[in-house]
Backbone as XML, in Angstrom:
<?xml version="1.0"?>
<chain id="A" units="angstrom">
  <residue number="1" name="UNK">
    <atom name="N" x="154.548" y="28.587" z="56.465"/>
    <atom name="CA" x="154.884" y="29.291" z="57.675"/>
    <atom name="C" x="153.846" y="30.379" z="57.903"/>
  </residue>
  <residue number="2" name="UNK">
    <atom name="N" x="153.646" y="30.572" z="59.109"/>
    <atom name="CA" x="152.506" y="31.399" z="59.043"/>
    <atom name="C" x="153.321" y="32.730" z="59.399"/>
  </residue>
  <residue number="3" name="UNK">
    <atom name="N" x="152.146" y="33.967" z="58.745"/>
    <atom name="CA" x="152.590" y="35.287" z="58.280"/>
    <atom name="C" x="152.029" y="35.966" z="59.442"/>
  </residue>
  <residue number="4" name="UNK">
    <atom name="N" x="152.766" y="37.097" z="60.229"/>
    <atom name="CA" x="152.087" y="38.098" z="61.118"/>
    <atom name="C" x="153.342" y="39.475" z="60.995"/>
  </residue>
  <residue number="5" name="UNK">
    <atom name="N" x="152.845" y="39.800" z="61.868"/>
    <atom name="CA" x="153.503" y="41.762" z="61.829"/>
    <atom name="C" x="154.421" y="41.822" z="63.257"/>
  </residue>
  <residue number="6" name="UNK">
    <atom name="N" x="155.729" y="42.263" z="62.385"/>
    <atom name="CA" x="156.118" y="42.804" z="63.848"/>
    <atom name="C" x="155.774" y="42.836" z="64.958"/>
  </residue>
  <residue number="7" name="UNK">
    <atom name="N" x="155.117" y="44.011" z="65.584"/>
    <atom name="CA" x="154.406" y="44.010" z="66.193"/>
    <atom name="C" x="153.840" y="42.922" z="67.583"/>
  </residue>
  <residue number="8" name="UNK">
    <atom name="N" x="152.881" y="41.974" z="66.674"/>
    <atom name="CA" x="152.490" y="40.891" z="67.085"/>
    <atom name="C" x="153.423" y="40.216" z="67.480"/>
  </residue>
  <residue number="9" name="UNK">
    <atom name="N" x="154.806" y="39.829" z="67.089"/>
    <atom name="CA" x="155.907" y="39.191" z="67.630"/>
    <atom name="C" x="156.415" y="39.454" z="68.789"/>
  </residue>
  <residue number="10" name="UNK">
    <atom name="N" x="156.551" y="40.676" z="68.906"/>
    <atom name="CA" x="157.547" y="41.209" z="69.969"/>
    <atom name="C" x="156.151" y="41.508" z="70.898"/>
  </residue>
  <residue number="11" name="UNK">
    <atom name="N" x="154.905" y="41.378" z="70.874"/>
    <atom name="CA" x="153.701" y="41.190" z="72.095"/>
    <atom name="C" x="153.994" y="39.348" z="72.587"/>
  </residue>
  <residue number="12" name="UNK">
    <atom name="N" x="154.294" y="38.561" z="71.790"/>
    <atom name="CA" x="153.958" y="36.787" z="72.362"/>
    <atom name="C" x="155.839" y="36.868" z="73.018"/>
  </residue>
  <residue number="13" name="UNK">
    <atom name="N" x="156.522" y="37.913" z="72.429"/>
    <atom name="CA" x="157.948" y="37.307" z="73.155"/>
    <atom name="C" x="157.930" y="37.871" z="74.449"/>
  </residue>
  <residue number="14" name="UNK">
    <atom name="N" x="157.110" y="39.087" z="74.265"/>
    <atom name="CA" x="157.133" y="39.297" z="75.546"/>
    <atom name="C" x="155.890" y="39.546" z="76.476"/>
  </residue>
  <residue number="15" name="UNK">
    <atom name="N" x="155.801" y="38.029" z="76.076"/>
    <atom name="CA" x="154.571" y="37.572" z="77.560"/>
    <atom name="C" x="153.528" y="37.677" z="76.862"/>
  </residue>
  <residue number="16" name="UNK">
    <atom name="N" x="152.586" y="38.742" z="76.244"/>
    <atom name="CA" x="151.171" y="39.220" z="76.185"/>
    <atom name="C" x="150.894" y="38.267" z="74.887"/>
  </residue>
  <residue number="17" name="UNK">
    <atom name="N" x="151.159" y="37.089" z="74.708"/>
    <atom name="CA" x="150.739" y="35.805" z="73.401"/>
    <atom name="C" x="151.573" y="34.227" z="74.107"/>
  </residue>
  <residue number="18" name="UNK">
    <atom name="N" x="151.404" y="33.244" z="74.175"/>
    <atom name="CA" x="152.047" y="32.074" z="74.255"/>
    <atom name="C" x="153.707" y="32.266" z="73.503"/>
  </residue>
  <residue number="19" name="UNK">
    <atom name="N" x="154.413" y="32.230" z="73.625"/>
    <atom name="CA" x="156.074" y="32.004" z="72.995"/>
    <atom name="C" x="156.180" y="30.292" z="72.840"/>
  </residue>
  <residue number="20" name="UNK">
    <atom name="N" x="156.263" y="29.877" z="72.211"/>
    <atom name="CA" x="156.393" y="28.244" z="71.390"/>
    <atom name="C" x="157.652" y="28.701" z="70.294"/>
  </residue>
  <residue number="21" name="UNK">
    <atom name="N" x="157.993" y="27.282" z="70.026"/>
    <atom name="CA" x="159.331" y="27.038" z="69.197"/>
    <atom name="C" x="158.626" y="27.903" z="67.972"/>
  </residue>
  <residue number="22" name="UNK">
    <atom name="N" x="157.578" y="27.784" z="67.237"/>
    <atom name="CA" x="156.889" y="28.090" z="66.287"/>
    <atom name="C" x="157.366" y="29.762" z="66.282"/>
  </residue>
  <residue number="23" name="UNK">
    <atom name="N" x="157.013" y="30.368" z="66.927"/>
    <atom name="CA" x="156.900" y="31.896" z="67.429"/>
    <atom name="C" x="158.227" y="31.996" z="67.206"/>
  </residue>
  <residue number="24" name="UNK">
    <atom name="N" x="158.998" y="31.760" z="67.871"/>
    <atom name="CA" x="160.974" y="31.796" z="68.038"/>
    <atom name="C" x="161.907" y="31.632" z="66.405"/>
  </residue>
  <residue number="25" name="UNK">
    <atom name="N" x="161.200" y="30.360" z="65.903"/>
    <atom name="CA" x="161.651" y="30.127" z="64.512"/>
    <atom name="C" x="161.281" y="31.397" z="63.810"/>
  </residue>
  <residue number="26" name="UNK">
    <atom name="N" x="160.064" y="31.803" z="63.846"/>
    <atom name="CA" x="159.915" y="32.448" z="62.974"/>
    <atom name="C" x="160.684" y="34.198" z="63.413"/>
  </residue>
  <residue number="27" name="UNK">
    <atom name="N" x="160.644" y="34.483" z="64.499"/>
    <atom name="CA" x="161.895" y="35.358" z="64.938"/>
    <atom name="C" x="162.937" y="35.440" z="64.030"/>
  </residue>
  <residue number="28" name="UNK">
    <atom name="N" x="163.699" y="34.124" z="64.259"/>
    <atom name="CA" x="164.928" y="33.688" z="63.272"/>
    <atom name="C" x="164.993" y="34.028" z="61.954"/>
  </residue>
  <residue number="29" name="UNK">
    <atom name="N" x="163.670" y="33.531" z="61.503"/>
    <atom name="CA" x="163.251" y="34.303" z="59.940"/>
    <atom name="C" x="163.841" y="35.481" z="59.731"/>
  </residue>
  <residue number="30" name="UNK">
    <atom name="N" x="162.859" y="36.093" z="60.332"/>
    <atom name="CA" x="162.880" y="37.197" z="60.077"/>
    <atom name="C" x="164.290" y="38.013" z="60.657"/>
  </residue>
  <residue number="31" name="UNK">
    <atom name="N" x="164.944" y="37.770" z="61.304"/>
    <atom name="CA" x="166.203" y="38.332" z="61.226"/>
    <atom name="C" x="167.205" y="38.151" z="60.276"/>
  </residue>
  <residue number="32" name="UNK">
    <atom name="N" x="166.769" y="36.655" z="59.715"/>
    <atom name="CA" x="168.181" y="35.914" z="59.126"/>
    <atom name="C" x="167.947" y="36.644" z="57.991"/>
  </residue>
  <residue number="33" name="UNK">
    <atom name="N" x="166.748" y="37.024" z="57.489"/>
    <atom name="CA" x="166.553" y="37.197" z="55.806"/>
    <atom name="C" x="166.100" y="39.031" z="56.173"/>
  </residue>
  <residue number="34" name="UNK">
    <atom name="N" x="165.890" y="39.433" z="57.077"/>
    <atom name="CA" x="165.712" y="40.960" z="56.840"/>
    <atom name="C" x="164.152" y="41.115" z="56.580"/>
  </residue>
  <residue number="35" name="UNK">
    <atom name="N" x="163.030" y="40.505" z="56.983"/>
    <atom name="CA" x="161.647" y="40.253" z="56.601"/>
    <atom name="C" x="161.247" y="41.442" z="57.807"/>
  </residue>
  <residue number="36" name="UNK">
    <atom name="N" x="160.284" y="43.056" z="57.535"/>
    <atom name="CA" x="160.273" y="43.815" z="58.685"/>
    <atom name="C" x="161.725" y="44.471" z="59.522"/>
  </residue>
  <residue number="37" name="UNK">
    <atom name="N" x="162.642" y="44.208" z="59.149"/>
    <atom name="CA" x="163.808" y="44.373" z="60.440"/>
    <atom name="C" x="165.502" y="44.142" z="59.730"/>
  </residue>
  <residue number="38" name="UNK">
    <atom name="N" x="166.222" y="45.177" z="60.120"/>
    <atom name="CA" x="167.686" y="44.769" z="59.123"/>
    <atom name="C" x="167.914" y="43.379" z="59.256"/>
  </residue>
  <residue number="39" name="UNK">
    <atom name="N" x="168.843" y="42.747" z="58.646"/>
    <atom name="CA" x="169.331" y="41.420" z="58.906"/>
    <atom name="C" x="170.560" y="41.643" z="60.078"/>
  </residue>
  <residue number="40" name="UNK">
    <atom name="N" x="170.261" y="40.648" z="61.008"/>
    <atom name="CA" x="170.868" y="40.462" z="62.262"/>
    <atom name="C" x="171.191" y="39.263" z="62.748"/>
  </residue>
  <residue number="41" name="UNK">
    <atom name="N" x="172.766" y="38.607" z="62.025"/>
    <atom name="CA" x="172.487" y="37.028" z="62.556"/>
    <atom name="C" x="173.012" y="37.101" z="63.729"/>
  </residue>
  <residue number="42" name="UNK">
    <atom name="N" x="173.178" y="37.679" z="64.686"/>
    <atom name="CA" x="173.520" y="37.401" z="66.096"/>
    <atom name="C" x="171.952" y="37.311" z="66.215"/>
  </residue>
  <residue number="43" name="UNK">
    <atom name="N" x="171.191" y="37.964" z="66.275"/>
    <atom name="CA" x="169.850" y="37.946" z="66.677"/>
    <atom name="C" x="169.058" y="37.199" z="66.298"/>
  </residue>
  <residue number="44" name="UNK">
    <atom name="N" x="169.401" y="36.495" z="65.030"/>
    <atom name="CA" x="168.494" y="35.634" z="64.213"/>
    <atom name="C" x="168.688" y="33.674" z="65.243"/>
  </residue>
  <residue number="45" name="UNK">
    <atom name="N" x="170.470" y="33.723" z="65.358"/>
    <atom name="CA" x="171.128" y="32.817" z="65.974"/>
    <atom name="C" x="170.545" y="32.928" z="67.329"/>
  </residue>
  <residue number="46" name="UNK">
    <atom name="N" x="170.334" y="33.562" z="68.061"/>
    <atom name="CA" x="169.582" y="33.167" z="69.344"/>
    <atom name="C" x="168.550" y="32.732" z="69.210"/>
  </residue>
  <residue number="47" name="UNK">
    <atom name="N" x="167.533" y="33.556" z="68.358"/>
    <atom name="CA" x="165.977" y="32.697" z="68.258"/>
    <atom name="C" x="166.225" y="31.372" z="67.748"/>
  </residue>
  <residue number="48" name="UNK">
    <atom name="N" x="166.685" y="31.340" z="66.785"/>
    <atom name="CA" x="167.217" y="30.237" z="66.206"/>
    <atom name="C" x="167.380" y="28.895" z="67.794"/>
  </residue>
  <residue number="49" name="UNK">
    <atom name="N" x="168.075" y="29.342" z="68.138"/>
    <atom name="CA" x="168.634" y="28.668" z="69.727"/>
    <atom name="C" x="167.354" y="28.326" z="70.433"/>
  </residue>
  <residue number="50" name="UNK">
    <atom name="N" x="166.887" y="29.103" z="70.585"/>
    <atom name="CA" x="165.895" y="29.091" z="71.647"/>
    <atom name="C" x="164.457" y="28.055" z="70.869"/>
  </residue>
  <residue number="51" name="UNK">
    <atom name="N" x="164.974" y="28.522" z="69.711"/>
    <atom name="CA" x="163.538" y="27.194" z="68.903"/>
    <atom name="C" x="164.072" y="26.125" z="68.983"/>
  </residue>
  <residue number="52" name="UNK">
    <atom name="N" x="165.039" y="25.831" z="68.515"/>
    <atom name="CA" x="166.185" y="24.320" z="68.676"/>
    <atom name="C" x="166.091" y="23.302" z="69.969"/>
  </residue>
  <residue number="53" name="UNK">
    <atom name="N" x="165.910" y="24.822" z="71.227"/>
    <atom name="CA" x="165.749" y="23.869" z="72.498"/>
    <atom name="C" x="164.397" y="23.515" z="72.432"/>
  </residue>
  <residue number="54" name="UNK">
    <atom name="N" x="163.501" y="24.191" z="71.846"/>
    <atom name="CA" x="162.238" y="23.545" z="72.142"/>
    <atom name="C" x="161.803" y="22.700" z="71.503"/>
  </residue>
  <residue number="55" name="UNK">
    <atom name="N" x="163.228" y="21.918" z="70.389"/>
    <atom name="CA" x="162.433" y="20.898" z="69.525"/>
    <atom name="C" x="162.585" y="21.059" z="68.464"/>
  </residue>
  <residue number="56" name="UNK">
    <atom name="N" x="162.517" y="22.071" z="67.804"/>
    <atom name="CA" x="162.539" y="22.806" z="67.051"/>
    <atom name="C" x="163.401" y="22.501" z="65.511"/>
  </residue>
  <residue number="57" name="UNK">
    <atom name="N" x="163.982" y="21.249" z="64.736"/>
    <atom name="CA" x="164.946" y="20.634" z="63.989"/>
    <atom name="C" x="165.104" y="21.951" z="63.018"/>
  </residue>
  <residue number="58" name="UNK">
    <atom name="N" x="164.475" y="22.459" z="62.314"/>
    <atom name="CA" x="164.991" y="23.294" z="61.228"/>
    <atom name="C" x="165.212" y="24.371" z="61.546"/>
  </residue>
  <residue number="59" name="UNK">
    <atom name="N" x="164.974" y="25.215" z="62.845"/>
    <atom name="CA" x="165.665" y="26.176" z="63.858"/>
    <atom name="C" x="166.765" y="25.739" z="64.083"/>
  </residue>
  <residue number="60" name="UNK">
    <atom name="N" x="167.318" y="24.269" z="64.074"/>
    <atom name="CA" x="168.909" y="23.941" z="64.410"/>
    <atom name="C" x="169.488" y="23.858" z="63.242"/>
  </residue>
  <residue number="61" name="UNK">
    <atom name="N" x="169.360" y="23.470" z="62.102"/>
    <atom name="CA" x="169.862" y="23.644" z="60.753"/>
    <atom name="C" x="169.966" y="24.818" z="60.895"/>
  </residue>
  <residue number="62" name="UNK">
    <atom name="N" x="169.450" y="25.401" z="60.404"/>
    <atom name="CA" x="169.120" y="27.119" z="60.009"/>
    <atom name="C" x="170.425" y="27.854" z="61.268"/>
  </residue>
  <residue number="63" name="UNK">
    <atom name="N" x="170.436" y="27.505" z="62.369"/>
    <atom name="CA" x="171.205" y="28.050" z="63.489"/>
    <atom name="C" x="172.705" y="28.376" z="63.220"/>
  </residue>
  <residue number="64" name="UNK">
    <atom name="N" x="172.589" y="26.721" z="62.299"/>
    <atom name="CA" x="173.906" y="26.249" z="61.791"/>
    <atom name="C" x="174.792" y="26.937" z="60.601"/>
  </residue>
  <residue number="65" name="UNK">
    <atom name="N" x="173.470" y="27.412" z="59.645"/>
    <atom name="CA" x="173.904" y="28.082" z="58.494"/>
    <atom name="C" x="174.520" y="29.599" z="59.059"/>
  </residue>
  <residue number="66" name="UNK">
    <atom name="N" x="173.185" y="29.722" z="59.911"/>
    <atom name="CA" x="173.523" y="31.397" z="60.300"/>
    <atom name="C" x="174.923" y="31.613" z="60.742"/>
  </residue>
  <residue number="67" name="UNK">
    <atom name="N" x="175.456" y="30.893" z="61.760"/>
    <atom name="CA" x="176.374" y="30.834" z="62.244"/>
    <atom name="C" x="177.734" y="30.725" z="61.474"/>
  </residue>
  <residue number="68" name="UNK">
    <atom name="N" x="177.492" y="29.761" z="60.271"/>
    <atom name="CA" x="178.911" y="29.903" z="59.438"/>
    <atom name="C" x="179.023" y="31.209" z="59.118"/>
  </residue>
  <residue number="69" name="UNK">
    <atom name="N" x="177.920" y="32.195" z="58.660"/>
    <atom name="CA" x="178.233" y="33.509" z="58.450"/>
    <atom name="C" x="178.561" y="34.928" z="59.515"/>
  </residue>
  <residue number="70" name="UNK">
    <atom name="N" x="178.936" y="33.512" z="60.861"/>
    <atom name="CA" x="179.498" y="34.663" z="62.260"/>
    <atom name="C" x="180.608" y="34.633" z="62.506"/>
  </residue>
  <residue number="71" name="UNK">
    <atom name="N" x="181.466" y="35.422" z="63.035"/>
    <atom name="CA" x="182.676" y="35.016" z="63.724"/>
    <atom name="C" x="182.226" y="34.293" z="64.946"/>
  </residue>
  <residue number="72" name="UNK">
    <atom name="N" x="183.470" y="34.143" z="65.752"/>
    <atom name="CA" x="183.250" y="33.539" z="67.054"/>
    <atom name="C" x="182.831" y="34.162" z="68.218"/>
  </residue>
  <residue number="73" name="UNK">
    <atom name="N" x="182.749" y="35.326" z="67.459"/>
    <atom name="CA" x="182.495" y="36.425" z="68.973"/>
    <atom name="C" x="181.245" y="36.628" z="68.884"/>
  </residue>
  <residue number="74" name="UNK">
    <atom name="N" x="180.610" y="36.462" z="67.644"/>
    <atom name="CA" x="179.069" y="36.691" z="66.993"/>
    <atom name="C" x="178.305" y="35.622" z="67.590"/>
  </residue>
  <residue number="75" name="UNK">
    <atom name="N" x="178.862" y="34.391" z="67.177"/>
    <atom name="CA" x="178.266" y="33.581" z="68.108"/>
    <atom name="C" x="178.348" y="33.186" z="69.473"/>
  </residue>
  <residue number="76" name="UNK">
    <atom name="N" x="179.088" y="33.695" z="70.059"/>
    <atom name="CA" x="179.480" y="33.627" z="71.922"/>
    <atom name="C" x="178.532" y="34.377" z="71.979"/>
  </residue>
  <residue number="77" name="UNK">
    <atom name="N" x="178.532" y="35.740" z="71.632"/>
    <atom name="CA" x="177.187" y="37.033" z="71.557"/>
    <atom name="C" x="175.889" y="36.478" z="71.933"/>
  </residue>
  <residue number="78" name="UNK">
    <atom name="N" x="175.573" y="35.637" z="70.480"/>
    <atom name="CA" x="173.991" y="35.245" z="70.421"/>
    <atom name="C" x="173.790" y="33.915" z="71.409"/>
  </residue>
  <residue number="79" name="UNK">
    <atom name="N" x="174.432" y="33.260" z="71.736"/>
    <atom name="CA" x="174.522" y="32.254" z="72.522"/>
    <atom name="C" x="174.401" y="32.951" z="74.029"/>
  </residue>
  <residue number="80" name="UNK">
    <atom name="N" x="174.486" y="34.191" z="74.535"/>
    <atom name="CA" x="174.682" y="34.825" z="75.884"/>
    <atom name="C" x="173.341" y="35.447" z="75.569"/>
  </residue>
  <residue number="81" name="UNK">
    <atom name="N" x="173.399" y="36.240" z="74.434"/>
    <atom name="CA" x="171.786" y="36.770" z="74.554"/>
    <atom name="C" x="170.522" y="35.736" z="74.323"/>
  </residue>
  <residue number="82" name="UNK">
    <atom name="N" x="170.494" y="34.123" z="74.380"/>
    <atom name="CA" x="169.928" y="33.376" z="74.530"/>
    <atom name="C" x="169.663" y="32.852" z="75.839"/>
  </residue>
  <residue number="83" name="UNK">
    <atom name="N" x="171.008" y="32.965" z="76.601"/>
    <atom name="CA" x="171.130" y="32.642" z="78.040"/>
    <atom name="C" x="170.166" y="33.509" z="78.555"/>
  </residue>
  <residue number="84" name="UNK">
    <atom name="N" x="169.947" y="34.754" z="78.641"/>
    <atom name="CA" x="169.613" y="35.713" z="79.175"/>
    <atom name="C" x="168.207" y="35.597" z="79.023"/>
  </residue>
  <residue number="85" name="UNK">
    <atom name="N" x="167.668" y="35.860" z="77.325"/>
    <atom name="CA" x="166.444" y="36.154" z="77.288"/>
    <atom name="C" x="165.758" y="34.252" z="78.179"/>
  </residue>
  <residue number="86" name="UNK">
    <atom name="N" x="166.503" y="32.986" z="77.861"/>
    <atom name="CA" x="166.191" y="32.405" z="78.376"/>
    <atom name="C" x="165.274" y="32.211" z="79.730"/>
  </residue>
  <residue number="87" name="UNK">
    <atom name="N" x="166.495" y="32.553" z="80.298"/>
    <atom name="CA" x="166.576" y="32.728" z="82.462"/>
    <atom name="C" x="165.534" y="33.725" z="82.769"/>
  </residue>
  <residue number="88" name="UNK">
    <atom name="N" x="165.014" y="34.355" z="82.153"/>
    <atom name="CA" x="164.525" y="35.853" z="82.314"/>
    <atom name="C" x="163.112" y="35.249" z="81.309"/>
  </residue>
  <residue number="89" name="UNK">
    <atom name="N" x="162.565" y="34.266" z="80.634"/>
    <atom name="CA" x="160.900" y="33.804" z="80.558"/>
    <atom name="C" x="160.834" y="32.505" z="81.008"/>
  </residue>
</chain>
């Protein structure tokens, strides 16, 4: 998996780099496991989402795991903040 900085992430999500499933998964990473950033699986579960739609197979596994460790409201959550960041790039 390739390695970059904060930083650099949150420049390609928003706009100033290409955003690909690649970019998104690795979002997920780094939320699910706390790599740079607390652990956040509502947040990890949307990127997660958003790599999945693009193809993305081990962004949908991984989506899957995250999610057993959500309630239902956790995941309605990350599933709306997917809608959003969606509609909005």
């Amino acid at each position: 998996m390739a390695r970059f900085e904060l930083s650099e992430c949150n420049h390609a999500v928003l706009g100033e780099g290409p955003v690909n499933a690649s970019t998104l998964f690795d979002l997920g990473m780094m939320y699910s496991v706390g790599r740079s950033v607390p652990i956040d699986y509502v947040t990890a579960h949307k990127w997660f989402n958003l790599a999945a739609v693009q193809g993305n197979e081990d962004a949908a596994r991984l989506r899957q795991e995250v999610a057993a460790q959500m309630s239902d409201a956790e995941i309605a959550a990350a599933q709306r903040a997917a809608r959003a960041w969606y509609n909005t790039h």
